[in-house]
ZATORMI-753171 format. One record per residue: residue in one letter; x, y, z of N, C-alpha, C in turn. Coordinates in nm, 2 decimals, m for minus. Each point is the difference from the previous one (the first is absolute). Layout:
BEGIN
   type     n_c1     n_c2     n_c3    ca_c1    ca_c2    ca_c3     c_c1     c_c2     c_c3
      a        X        Y        Z        X        Y        Z        X        Y        Z
...
This chain:
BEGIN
   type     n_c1     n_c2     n_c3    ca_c1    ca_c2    ca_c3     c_c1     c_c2     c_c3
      x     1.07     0.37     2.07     0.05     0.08    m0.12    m0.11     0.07    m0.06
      x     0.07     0.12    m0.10    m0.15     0.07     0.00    m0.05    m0.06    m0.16
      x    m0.13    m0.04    m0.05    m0.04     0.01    m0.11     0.03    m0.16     0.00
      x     0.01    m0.08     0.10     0.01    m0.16     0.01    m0.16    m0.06    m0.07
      x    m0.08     0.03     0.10    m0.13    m0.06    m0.10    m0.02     0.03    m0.12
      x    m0.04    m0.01    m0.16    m0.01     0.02    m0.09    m0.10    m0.05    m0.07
      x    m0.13     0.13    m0.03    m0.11    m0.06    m0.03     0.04    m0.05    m0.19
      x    m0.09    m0.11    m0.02     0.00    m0.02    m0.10    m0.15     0.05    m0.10
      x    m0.10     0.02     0.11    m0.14     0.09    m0.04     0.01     0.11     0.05
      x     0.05     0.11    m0.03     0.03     0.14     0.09    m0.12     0.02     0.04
      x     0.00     0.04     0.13    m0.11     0.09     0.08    m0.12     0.08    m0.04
      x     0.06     0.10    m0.06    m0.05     0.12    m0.06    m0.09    m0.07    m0.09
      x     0.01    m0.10    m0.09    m0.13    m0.09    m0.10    m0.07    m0.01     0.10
      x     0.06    m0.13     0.12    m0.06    m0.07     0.05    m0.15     0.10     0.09
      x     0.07     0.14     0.06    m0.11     0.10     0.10    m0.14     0.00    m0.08
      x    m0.01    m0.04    m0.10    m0.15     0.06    m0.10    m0.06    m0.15     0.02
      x     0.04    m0.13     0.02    m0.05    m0.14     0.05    m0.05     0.07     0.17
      x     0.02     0.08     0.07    m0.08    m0.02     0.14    m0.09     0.01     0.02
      x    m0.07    m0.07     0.14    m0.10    m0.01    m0.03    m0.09     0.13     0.07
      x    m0.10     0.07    m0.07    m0.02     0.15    m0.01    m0.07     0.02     0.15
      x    m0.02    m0.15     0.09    m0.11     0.02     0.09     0.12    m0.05     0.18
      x     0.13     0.05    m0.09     0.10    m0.03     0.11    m0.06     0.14     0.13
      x    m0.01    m0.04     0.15    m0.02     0.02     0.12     0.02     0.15     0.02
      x    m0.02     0.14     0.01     0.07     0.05     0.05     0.16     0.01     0.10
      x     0.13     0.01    m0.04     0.09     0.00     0.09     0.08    m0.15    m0.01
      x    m0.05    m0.04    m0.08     0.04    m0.12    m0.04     0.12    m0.01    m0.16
      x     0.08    m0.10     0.05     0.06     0.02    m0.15    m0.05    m0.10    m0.15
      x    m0.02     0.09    m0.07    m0.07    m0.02    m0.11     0.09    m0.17    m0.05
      x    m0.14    m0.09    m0.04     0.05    m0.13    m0.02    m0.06    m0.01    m0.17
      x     0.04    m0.12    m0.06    m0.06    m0.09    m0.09    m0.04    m0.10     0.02
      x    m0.05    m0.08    m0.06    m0.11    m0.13     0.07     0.11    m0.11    m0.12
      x     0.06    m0.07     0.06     0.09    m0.13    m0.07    m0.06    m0.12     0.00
      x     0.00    m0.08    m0.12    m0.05    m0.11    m0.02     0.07    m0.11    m0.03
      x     0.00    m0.13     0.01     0.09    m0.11     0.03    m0.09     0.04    m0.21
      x     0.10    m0.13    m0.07    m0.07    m0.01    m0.14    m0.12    m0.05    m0.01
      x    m0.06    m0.12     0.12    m0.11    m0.06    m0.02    m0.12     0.08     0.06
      x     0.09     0.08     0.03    m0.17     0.10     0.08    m0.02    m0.08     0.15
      x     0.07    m0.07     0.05    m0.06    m0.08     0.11     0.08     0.11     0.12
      x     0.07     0.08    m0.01     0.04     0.11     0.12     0.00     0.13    m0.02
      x    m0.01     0.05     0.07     0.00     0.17    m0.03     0.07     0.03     0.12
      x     0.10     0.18     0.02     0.05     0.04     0.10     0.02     0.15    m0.07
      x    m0.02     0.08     0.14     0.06     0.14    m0.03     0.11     0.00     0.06
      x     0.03     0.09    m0.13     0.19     0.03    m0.02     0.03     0.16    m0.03
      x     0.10     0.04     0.04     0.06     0.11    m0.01     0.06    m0.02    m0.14
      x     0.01     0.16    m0.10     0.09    m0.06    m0.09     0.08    m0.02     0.02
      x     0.09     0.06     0.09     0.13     0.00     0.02     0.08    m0.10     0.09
      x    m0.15    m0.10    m0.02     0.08    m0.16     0.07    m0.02    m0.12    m0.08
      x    m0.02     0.02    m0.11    m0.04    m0.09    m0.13     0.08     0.02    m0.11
      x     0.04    m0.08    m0.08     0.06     0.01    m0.14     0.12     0.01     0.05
      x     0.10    m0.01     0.05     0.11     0.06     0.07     0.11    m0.12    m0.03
      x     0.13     0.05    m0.01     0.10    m0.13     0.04     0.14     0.06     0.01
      x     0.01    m0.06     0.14     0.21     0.07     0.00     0.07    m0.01    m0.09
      x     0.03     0.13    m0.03     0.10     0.05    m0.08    m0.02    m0.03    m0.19
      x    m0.14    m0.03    m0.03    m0.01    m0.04    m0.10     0.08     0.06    m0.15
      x     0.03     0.15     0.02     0.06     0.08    m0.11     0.13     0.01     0.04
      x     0.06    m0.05     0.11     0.12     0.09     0.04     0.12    m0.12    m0.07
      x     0.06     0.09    m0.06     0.14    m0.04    m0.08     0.12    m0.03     0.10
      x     0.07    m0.09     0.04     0.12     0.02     0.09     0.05    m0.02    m0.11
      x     0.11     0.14     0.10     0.12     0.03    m0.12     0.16    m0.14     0.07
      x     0.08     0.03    m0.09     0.09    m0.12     0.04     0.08     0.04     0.13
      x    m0.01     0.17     0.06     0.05     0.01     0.16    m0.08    m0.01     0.09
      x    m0.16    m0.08    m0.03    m0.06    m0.04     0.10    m0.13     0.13     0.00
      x    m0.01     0.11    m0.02    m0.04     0.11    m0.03    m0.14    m0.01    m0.07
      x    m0.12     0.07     0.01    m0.14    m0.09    m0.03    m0.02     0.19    m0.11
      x    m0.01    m0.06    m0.11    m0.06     0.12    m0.14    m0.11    m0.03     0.05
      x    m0.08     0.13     0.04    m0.16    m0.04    m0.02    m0.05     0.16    m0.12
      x     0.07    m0.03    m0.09    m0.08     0.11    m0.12    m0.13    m0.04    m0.06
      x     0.02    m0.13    m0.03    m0.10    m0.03    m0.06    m0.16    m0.03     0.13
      x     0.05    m0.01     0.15    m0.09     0.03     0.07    m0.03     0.13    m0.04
      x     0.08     0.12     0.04    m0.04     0.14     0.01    m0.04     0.02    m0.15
      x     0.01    m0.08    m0.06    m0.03     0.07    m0.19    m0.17    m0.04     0.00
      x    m0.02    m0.12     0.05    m0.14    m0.08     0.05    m0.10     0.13     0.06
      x     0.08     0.05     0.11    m0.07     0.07     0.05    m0.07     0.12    m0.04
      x     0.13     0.07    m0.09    m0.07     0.12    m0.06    m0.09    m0.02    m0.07
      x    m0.02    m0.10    m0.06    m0.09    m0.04    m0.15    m0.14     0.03     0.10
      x     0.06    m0.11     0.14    m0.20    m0.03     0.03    m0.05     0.15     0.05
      x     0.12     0.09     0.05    m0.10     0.17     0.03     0.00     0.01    m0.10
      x     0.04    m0.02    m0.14    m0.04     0.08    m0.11    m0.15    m0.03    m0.08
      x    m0.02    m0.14     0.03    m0.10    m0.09    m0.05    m0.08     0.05     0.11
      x    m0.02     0.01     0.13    m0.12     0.05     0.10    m0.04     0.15    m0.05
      x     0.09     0.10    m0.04     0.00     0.11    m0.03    m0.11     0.03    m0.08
      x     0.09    m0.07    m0.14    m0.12     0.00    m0.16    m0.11    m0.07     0.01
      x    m0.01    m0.09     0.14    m0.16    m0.08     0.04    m0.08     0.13     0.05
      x     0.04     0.03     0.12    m0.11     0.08     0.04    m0.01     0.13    m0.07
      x     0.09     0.09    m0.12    m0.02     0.09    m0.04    m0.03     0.01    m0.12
      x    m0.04    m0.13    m0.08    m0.02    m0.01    m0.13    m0.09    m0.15    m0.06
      x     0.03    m0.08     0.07    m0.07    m0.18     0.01    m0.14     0.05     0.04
      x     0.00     0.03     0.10    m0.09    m0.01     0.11    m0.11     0.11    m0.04
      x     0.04     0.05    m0.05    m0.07     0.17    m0.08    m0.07    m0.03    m0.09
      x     0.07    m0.07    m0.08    m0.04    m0.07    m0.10     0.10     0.12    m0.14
      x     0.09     0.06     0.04     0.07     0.09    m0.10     0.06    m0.05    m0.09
      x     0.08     0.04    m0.10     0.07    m0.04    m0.10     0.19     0.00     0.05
      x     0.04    m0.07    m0.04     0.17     0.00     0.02     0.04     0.08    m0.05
      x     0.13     0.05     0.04     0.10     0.05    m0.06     0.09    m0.07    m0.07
      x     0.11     0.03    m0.12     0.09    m0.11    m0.02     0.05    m0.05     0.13
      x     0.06     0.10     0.06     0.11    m0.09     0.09    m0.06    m0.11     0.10
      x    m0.18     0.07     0.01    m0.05    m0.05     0.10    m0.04    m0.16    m0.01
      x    m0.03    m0.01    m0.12    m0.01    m0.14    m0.08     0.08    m0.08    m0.02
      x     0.13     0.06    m0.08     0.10    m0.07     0.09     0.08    m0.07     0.13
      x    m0.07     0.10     0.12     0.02    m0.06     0.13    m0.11    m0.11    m0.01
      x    m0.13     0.07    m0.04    m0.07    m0.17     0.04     0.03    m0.12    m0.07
      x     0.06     0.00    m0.13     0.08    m0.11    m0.07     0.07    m0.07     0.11
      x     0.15     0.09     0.02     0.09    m0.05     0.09    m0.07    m0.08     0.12
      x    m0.10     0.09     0.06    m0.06    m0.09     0.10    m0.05    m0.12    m0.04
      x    m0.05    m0.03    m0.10    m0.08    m0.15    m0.04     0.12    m0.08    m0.01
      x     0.12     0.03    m0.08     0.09    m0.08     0.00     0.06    m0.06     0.05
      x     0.04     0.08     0.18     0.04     0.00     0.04    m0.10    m0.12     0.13
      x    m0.09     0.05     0.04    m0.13    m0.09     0.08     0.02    m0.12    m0.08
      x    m0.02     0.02    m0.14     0.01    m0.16    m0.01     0.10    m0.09    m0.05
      x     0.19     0.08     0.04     0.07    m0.09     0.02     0.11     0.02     0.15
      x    m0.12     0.05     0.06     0.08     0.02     0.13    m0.03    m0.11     0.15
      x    m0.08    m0.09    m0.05    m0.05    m0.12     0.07     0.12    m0.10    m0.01
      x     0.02    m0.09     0.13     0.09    m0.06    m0.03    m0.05    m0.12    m0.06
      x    m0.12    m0.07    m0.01    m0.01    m0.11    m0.08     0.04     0.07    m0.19
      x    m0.03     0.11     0.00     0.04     0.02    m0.15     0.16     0.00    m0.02
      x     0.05     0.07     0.05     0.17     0.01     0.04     0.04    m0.13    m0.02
      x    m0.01    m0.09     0.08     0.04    m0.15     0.03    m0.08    m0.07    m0.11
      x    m0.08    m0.01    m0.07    m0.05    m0.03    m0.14     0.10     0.03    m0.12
      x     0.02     0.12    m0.02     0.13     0.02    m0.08     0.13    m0.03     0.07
      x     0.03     0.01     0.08     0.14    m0.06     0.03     0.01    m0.17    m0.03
      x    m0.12    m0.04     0.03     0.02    m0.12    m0.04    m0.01    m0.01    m0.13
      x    m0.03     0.09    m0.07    m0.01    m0.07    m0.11     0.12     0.02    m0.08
      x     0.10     0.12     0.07     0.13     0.02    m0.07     0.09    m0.14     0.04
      x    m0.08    m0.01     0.11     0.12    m0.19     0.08    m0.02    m0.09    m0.15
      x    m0.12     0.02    m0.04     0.00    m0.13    m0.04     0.02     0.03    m0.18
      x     0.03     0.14    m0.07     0.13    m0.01    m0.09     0.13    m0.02     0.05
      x     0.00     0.02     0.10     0.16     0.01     0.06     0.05    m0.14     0.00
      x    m0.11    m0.08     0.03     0.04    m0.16     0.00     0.04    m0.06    m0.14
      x    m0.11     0.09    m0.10     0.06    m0.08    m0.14     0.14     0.05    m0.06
      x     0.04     0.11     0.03     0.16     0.03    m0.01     0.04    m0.06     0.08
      x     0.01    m0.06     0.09     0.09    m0.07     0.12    m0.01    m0.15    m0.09
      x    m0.13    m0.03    m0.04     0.04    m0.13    m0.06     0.07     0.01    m0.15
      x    m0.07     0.09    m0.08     0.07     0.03    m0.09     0.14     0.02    m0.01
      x     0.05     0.04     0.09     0.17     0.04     0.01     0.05    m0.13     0.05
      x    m0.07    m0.07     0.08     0.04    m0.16     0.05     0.05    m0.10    m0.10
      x    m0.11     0.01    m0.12    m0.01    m0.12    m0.12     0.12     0.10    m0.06
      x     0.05     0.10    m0.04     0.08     0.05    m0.06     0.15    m0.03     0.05
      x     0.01    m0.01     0.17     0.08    m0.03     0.03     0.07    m0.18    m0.03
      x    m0.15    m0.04     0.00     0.03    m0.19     0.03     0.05     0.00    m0.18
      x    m0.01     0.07    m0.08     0.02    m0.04    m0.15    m0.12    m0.02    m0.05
      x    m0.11     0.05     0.03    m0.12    m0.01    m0.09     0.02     0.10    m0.10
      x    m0.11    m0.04    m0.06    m0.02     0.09    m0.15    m0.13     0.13     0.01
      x    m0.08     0.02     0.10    m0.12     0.05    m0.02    m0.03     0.12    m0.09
      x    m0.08     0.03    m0.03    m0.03     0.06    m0.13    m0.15     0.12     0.08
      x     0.06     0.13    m0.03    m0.11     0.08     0.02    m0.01     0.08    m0.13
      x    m0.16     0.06    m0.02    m0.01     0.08    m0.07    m0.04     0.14     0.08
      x     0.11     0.10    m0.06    m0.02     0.13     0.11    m0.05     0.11    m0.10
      x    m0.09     0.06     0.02    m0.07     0.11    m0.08     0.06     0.11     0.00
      x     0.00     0.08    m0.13     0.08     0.09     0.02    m0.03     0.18     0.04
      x     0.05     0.08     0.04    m0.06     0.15    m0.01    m0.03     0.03     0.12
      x    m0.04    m0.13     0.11    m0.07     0.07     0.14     0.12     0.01     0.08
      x    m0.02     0.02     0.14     0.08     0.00     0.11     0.06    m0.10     0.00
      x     0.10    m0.03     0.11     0.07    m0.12     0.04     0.04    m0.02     0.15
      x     0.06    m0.10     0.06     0.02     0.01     0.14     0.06    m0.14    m0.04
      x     0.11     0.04     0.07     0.09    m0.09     0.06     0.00    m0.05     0.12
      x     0.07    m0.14    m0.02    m0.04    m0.10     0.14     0.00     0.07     0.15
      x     0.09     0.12    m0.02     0.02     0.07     0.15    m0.12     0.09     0.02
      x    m0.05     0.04    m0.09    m0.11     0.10     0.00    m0.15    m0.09     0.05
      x    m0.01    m0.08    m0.07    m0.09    m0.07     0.00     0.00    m0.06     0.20
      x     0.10    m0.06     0.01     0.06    m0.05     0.17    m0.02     0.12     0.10
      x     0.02     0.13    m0.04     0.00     0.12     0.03    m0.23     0.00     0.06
      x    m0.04     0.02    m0.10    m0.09     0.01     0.04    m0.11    m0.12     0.05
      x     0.04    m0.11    m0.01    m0.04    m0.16     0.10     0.04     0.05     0.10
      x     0.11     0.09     0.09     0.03    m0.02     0.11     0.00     0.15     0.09
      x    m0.05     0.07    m0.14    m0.03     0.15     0.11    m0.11     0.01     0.11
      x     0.05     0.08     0.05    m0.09     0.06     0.11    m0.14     0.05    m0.07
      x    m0.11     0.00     0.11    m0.11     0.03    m0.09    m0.04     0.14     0.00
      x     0.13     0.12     0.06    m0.05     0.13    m0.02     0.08     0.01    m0.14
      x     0.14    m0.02    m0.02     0.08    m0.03    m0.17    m0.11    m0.05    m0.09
      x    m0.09    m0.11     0.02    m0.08    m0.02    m0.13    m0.12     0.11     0.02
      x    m0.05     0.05     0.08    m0.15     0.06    m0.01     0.04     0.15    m0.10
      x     0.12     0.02    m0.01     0.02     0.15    m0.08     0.00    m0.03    m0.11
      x     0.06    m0.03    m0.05    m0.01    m0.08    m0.18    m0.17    m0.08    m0.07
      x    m0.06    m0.08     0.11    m0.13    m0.03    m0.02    m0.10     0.05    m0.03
      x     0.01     0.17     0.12    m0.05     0.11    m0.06     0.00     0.08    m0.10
      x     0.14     0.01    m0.01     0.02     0.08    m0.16    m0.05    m0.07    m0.11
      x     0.04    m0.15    m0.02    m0.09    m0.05    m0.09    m0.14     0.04    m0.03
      x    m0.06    m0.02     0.14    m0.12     0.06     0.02    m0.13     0.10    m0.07
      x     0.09     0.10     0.02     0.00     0.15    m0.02    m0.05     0.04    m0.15
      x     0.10    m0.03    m0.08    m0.04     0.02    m0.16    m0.13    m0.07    m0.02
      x    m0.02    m0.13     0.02    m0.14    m0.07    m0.03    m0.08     0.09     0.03
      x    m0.01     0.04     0.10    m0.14     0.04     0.13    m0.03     0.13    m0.10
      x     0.11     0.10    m0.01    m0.02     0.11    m0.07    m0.05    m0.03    m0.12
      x     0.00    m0.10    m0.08    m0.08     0.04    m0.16    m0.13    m0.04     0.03
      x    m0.01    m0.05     0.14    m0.15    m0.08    m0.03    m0.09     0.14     0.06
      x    m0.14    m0.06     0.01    m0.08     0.13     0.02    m0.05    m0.01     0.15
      x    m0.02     0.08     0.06    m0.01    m0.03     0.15    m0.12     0.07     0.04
      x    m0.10    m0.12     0.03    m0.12     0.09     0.06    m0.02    m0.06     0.18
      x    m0.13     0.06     0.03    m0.02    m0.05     0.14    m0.12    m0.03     0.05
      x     0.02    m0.12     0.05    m0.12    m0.08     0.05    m0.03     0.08     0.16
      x    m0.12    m0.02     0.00    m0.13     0.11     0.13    m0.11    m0.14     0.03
      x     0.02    m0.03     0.13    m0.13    m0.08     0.03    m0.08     0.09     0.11
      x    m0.15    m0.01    m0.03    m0.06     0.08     0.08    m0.09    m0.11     0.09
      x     0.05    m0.15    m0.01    m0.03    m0.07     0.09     0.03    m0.02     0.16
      x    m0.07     0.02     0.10     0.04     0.01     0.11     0.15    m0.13     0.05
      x    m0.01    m0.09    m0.07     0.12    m0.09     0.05     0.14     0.06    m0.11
      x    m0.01     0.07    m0.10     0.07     0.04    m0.07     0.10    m0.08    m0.08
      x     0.13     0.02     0.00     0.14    m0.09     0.00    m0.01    m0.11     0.11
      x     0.12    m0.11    m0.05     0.06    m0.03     0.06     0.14    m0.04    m0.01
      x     0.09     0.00     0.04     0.18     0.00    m0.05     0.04    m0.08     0.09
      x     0.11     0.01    m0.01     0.12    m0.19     0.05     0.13     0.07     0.01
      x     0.04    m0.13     0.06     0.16     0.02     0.01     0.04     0.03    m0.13
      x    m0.02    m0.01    m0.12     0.03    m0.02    m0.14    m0.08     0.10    m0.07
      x     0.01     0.16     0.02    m0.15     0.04     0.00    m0.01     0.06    m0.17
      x     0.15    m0.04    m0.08     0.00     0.07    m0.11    m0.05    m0.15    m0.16
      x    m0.12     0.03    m0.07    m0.02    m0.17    m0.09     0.00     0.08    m0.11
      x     0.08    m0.06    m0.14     0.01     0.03    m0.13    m0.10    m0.09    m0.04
      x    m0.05     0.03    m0.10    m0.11    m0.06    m0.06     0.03     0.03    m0.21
């Protein structure tokens, strides 16, 4: 099927990790490390970070939505684009261009499935205190909440709703949260002129 593999570190980041002394005729690798440092192997990007079908939505006739793959995709040519014609230059952004690299940070760092499956668990486990909550209500208990007033709300199905989505359904909403933050803050860019430079992960996006 087409678009089955699904990177979760898109490519296009990953090409600027190779290693600059790859062979003539050879395809360009990265050097991968176990955590303890005790292994190393060259890898293609495009054989790393990967996992079947990780964005794709089945619809209820069986039918595989991959938008939010193809929505993925555009972002990373857009993000390689404003790298080499403006990052890498060392130029100034455009609005819109700024905004794409927003979206990309947002998105890199809730597009990993340990992050994905971190919030879905964590919607399981409000979902459990309505499940018990509605329990003690049913058996004749009395329980007693205090609910604040003015903000959002979600109801027991909403809340069940997102414990049990699919992890391309949560990664679009994650992002938009995202989005507004990233934009008030101020965005500069780190340059190492050390020969070993960076180095990045499966996890390659860290809030601080």
């Amino acid at each position: 099927m087409d678009h089955k593999r699904q990177h979760w570190v898109p490519q296009g980041y990953l090409k600027t990790w190779c290693d600059p002394s790859t062979p003539s005729g050879h395809e360009p690798y990265v050097w991968q490390f176990t955590k303890d440092g005790s292994a190393a192997r060259k890898r293609s990007p495009k054989k790393i970070f990967q996992e079947s079908e990780l964005y794709t939505i089945k619809l209820p006739d069986g039918a595989r939505d991959l938008r939010v793959e193809h929505g993925l995709a555009g972002l990373e040519s857009d993000f390689v684009r404003i790298r080499e014609t403006k990052l890498v230059q060392g130029l100034p952004l455009g609005e819109e261009e700024h905004l794409l690299v927003c979206v990309f940070i947002a998105a890199i760092q809730s597009r990993t499935p340990f992050f994905l499956d971190h919030w879905r668990s964590n919607w399981e486990r409000v979902a459990q205190i309505g499940r018990d909550l509605q329990h003690a209500i049913d058996a004749g208990d009395r329980p007693y909440a205090s609910l604040p007033g003015g903000g959002p709300t979600f109801s027991q199905d909403d809340v069940e709703s997102l414990a049990s989505a699919e992890r391309g359904a949560l990664l679009v909403p994650l992002i938009e949260t995202q989005i507004p933050i990233l934009l008030r803050m101020n965005l500069s860019l780190f340059e190492s002129r050390d020969a070993l430079g960076f180095i990045t992960s499966d996890s390659p996006c860290v809030w601080f």
